[in-house]
Backbone as a ProteinNet text record, in pm:
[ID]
protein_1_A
[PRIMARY]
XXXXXXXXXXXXXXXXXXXXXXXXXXXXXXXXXXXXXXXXXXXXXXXXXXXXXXXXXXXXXXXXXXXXXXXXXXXXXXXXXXXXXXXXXXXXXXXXXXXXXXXXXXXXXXXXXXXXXXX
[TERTIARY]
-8560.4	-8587.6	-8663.1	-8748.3	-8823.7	-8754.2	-8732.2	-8639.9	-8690.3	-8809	-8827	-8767.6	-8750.6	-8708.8	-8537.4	-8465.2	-8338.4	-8277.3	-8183.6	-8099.9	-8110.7	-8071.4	-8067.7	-7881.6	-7853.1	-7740.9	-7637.6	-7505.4	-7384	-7308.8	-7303.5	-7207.7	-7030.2	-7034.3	-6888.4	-6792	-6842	-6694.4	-6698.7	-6778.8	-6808.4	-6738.5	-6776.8	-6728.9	-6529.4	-6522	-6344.3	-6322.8	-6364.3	-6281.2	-6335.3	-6397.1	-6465.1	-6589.4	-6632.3	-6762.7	-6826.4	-6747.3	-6792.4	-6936.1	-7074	-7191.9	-7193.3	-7169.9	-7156.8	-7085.8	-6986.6	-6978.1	-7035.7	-7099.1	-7186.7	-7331.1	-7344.2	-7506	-7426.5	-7344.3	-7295.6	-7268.7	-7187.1	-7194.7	-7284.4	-7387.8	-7514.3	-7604.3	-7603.2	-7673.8	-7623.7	-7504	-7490.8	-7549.3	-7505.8	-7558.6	-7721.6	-7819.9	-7950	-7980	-7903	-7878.6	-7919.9	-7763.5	-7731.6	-7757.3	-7781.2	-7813.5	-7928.8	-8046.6	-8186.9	-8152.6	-8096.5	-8084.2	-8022.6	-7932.1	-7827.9	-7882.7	-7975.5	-8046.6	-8109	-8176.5	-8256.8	-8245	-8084.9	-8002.5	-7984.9	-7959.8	-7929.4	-8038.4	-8133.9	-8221.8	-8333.6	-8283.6	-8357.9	-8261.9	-8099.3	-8005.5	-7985.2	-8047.3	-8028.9	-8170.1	-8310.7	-8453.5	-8387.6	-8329.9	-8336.5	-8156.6	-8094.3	-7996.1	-7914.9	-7873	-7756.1	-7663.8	-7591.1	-7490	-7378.4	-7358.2	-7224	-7235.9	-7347.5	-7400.7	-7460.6	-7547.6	-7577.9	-7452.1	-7367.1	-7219.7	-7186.9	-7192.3	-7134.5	-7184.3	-7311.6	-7399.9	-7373.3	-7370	-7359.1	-7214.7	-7141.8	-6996.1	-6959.7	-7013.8	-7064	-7137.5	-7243.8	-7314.8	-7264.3	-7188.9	-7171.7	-7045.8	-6949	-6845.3	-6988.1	-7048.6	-7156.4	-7171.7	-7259.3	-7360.9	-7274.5	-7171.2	-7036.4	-7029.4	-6995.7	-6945.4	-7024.7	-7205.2	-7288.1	-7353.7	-7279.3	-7286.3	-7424	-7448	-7560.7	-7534.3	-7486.1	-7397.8	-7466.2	-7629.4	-7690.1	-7704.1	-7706.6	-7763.2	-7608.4	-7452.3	-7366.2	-7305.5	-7347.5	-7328.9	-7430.4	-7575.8	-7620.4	-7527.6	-7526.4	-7456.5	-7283.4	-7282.7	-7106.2	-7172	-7266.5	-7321.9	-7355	-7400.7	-7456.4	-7324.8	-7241.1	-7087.6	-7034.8	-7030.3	-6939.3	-7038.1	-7157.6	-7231.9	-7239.4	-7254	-7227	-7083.3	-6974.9	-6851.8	-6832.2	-6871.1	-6829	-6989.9	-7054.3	-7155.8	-7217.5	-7298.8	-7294.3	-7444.6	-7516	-7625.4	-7724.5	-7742.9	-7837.7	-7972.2	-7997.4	-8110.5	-8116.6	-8027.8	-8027.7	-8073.7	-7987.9	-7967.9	-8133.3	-8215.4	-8350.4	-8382.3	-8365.8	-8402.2	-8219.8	-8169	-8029.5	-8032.7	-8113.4	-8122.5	-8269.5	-8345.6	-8476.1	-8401.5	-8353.9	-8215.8	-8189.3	-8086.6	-8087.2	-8162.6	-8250.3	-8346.1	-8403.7	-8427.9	-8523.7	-8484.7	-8278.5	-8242.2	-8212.3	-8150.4	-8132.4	-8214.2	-8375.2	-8477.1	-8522.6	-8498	-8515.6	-8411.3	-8289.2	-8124.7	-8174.7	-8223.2	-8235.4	-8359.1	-8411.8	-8559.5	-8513.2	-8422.4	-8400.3	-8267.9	-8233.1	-8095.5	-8179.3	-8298.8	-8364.6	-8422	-8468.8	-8551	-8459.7	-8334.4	-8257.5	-8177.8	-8138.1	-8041.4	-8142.5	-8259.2	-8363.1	-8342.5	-8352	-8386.8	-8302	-8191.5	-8038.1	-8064	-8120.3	-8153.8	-8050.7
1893.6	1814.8	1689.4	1657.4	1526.7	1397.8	1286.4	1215.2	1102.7	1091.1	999	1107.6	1186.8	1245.7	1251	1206.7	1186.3	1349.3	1323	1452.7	1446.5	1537.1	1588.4	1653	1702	1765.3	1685.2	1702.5	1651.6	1778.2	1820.8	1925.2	1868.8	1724	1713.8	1758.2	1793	1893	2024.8	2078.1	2235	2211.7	2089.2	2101.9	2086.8	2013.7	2060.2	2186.4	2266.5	2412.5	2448.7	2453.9	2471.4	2447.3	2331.1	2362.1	2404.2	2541.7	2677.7	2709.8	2710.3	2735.7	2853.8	2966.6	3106.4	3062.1	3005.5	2989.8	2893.2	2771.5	2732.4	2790	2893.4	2953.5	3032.6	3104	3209.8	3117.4	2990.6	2929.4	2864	2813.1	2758.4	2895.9	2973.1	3092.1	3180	3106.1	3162	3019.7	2956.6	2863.4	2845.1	2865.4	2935.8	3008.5	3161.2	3313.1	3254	3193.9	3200	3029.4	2973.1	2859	2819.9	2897.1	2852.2	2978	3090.1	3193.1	3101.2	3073.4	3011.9	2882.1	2808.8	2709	2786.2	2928.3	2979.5	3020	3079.5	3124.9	3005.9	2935.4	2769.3	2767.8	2708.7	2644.3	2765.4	2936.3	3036.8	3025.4	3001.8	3074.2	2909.6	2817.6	2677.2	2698.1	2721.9	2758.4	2850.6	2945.5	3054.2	3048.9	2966.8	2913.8	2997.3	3034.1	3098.4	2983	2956.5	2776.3	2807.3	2950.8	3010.9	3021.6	3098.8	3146.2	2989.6	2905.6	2826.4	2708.1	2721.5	2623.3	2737.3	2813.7	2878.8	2867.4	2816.6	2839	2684.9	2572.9	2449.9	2409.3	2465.4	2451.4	2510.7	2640.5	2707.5	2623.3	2548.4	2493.1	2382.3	2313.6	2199.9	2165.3	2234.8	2254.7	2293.1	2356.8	2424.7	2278.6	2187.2	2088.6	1971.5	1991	1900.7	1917.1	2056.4	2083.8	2009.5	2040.5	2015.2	1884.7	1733.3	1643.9	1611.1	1679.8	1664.4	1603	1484.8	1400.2	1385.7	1358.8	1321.7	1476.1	1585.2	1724.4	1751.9	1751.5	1755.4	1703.7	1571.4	1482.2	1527.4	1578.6	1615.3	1778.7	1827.4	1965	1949.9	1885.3	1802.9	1784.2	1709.8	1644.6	1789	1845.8	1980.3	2043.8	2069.2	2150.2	2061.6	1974.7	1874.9	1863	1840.4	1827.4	1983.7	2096.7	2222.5	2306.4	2222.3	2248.2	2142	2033.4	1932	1975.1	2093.7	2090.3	1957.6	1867.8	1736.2	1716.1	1619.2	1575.4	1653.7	1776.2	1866.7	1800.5	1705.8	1645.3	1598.8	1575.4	1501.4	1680.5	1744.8	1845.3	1935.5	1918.6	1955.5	1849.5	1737.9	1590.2	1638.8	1676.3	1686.1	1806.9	1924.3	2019.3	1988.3	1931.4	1886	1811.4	1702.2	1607.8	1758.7	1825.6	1952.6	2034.9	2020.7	2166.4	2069.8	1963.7	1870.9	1879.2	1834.7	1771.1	1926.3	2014.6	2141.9	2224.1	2227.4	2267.6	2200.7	2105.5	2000.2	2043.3	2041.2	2068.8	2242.1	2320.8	2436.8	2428.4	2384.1	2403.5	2326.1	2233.6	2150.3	2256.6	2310.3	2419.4	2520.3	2618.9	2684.5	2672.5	2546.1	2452.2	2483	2371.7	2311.7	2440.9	2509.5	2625.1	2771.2	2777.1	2873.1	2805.5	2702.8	2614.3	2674.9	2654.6	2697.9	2821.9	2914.5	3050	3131.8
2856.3	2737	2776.9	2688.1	2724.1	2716.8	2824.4	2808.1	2701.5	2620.5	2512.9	2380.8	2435.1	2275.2	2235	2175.1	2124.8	2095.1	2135.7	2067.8	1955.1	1875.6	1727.1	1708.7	1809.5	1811.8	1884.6	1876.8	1960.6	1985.3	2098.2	2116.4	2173.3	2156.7	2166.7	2104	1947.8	1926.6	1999.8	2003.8	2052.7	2206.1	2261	2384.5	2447.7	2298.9	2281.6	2300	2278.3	2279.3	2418.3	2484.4	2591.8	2631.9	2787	2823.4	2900.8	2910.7	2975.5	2914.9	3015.6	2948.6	2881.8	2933.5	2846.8	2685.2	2673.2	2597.2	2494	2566.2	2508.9	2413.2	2523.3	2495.3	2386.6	2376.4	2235.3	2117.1	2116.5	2007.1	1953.1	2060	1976.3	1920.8	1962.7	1958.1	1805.9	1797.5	1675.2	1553.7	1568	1507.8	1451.2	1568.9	1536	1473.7	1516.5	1458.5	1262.7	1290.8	1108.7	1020.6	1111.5	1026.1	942.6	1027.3	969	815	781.4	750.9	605.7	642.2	513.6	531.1	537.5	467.3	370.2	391.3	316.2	209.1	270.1	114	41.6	99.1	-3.2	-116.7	-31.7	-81.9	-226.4	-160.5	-329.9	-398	-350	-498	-587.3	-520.8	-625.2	-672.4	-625.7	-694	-807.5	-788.9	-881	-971.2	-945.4	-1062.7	-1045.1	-914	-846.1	-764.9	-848.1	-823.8	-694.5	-757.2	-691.4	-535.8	-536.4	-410.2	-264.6	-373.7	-325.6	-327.7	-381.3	-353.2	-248.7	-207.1	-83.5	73.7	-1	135.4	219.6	104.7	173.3	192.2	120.9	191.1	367.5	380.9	507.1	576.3	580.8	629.9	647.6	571.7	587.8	740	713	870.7	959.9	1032.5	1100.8	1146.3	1086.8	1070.2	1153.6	1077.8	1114.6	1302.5	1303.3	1456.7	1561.4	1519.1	1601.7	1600	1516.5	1548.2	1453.6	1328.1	1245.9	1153.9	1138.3	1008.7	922	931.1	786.9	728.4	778.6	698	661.3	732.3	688.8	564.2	571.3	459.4	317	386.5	235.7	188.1	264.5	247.5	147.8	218.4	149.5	12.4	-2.8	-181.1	-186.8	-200.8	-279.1	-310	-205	-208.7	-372.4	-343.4	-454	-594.9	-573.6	-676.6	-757.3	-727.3	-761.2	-809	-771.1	-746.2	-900.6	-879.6	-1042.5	-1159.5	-1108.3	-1234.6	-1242.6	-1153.3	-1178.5	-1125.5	-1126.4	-1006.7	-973.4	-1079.6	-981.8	-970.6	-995.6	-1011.6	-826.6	-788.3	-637.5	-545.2	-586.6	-466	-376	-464.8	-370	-285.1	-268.4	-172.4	-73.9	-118.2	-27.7	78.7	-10.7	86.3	178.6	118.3	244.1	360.1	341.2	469.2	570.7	483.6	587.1	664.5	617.1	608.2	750	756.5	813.2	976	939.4	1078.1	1085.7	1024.2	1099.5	1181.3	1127.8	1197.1	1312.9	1315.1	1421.2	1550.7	1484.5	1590.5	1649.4	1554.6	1604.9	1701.4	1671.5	1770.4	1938	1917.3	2027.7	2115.7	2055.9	2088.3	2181.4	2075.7	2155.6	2241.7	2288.3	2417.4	2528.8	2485.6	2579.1	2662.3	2566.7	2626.5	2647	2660.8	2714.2	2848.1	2876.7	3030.1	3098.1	3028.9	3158.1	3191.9	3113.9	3157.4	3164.5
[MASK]
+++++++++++++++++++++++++++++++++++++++++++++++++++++++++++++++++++++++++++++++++++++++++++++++++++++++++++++++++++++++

């Protein structure tokens, strides 16, 4: 990793349960796998006025986001969960899922860097 460039991610919770690299590389690896995936789902079933689906996706996302030390995309994910959950705010939730969409693509791209290196 380039040392002017900042993390995006915190793997200190991840590293509570173990920081055995194998296990490292499988849990970020899932995280990649399914995160960029269920931003996606997020962000068509609120385009297309599927509340249910998209209150599912950022409740899911939002623990995920949490683990890996992504507080501002967690925190928008949390507002979408709650704003969808009280029928409330939908006016906020496309600027809430960009926050995500932003630092998650960012956390994933830096995941795939960092943990390709270790090999």
């Amino acid at each position: 990793m380039n040392d002017k460039e900042s993390l995006v991610y915190d793997l200190s919770i991840v590293k509570e349960a173990s920081d055995d690299i194998e296990y490292l590389k499988e849990i970020t690896g899932y995280f990649i796998d399914n995160s960029g995936a269920m931003l996606q789902v997020l962000e068509k079933a609120f385009q297309e006025s599927d509340y249910d689906t998209a209150q599912n996706a950022a409740h899911k996302l939002s623990s995920n986001f949490f683990m890996f030390g992504l507080d501002d995309g967690a925190k928008a994910l949390s507002r979408i969960d709650i704003n969808l959950t009280n029928k409330e705010y939908y006016q906020e939730i496309p600027e809430l899922i960009m926050i995500a969409k932003v630092q998650g693509e960012k956390a994933i791209a830096q995941l795939k860097r960092d943990f390709h290196e270790l090999g």
